[in-house]
N, C-alpha and C positions, 0 to 999 in steps of 0.2 A: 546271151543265154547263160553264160557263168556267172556273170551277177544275179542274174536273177536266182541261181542253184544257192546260191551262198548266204544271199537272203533270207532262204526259207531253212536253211538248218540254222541261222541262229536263232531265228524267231519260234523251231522248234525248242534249243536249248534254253528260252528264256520260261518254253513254257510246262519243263521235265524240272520236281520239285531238288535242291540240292538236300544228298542225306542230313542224318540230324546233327550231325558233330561239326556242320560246316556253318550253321547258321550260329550268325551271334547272339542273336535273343534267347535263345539255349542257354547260351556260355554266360551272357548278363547275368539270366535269372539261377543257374547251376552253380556259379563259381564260389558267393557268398555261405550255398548251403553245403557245400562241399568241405571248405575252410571252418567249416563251424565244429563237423565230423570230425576232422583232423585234431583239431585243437581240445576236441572234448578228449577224444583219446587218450593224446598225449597228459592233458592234465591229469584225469583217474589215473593213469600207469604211474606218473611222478606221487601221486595220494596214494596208491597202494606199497607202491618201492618205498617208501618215507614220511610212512607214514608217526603219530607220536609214541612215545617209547612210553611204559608203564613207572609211574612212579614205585622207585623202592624204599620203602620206609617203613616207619612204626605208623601207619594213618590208617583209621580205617572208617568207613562210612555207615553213618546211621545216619536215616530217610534219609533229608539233603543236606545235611550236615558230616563234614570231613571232622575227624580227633585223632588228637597226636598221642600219643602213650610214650610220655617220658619215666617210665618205670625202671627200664633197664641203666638210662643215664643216669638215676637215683641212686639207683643202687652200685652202680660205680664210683656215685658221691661218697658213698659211706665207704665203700671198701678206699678211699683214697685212691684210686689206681689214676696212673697216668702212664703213659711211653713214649719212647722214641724211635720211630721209625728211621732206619739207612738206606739208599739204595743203590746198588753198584751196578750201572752200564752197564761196565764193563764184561763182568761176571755173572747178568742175570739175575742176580742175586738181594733179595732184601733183607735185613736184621730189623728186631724190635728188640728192645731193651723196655721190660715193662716192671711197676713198681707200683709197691700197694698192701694191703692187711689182705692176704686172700692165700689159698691153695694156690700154688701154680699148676694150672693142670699141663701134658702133657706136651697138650697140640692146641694149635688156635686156628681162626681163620681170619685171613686178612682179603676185604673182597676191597677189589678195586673198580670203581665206577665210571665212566666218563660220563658227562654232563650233557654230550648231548646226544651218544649212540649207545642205546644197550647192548647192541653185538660186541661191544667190544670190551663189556663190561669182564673180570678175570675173578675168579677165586684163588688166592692161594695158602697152602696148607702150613703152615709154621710148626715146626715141629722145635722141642727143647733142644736146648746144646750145655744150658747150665739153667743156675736159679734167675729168673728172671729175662734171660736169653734166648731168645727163639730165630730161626731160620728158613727162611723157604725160596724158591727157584720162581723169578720171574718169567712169565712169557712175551707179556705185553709190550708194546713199544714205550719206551720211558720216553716221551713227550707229551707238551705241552701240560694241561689241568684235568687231575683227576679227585673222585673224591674216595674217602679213605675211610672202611670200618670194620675194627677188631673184635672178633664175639670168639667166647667158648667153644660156640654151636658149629660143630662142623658140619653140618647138612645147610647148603647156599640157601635152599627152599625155605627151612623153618627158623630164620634169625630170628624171627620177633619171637622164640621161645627160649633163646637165649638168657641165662642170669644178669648180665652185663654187657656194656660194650664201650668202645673208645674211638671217636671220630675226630676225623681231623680233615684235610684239604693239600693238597702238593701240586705245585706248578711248574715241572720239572723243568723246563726255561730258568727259572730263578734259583733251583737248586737241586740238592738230591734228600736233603732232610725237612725231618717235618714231626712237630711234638701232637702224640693224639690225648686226648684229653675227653671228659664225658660232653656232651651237647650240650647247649647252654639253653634253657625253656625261655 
């Protein structure tokens, strides 16, 4: 009599369906489309977090054509200007020593670029200490390669209205100086 009782519940549990999280043909056909969600996610979040940084230059676009306006680097040709950029770790601190047939005006601005994050990109203000001398307070981390460019224009926004400018490159691994000069067409 007890085998026989034992009999008839298994052969009812074979025939009560298991829920749905228990079967594998579920989990077969689920697991792929699941993994897929995940991965889309993840990629757009790393596309929107990093995504690419705006080029800053003299370019500007007509229909599908990019142009460079070497105008201001001309006219640094003529004034003769060239400098030299110092900059002290230590103190925060950068010097330009700049030279050239021009007014020196007051204030200058020295923006500093990385190459590959704009956030991190820095303006800073140079103010005169003498003729040809100027000064201003770094914030930025003095590492590794940045790029380098001197304008009149103290508004970061409107460089390209600038009269002139002076460009150059710094790799501060290699050192703490670096000569700016106009860009070469």
């Amino acid at each position: 009599m007890v085998k026989q009782k034992v009999s008839q519940t298994v052969d009812r549990n074979a025939d009560t369906p298991r829920p749905w999280y228990r079967e594998p043909w579920f989990w077969l056909v689920m697991s792929p489309l699941v993994l897929v969600v995940i991965i889309s996610f993840t990629l757009v979040s790393v596309a929107v977090r990093h995504g690419d940084d705006v080029v800053s230059d003299t370019y500007y676009k007509e229909s599908r054509l990019y142009h460079y306006s070497a105008e201001q680097d001309q006219r640094a040709k003529e004034l003769n200007l060239a400098g030299v950029l110092l900059f002290s770790p230590e103190e925060n601190v950068v010097t330009l020593d700049l030279r050239g047939q021009l007014e020196y005006p007051d204030k200058l601005l020295l923006s500093l670029s990385h190459p590959v994050e704009a956030d991190l990109d820095e303006h800073i203000l140079l103010e005169q200490l003498s003729i040809g001398r100027y000064r201003g307070e770094v914030q930025a981390s003095l590492q590794h390669r940045w790029y380098l460019q001197v304008t009149p224009q103290l508004n970061p926004e409107e460089f390209r209205n600038a009269p002139w400018r002076l460009k150059g490159e710094i790799n501060f691994d290699l050192g703490n100086g670096v000569p700016l000069k106009p860009a070469e067409q």
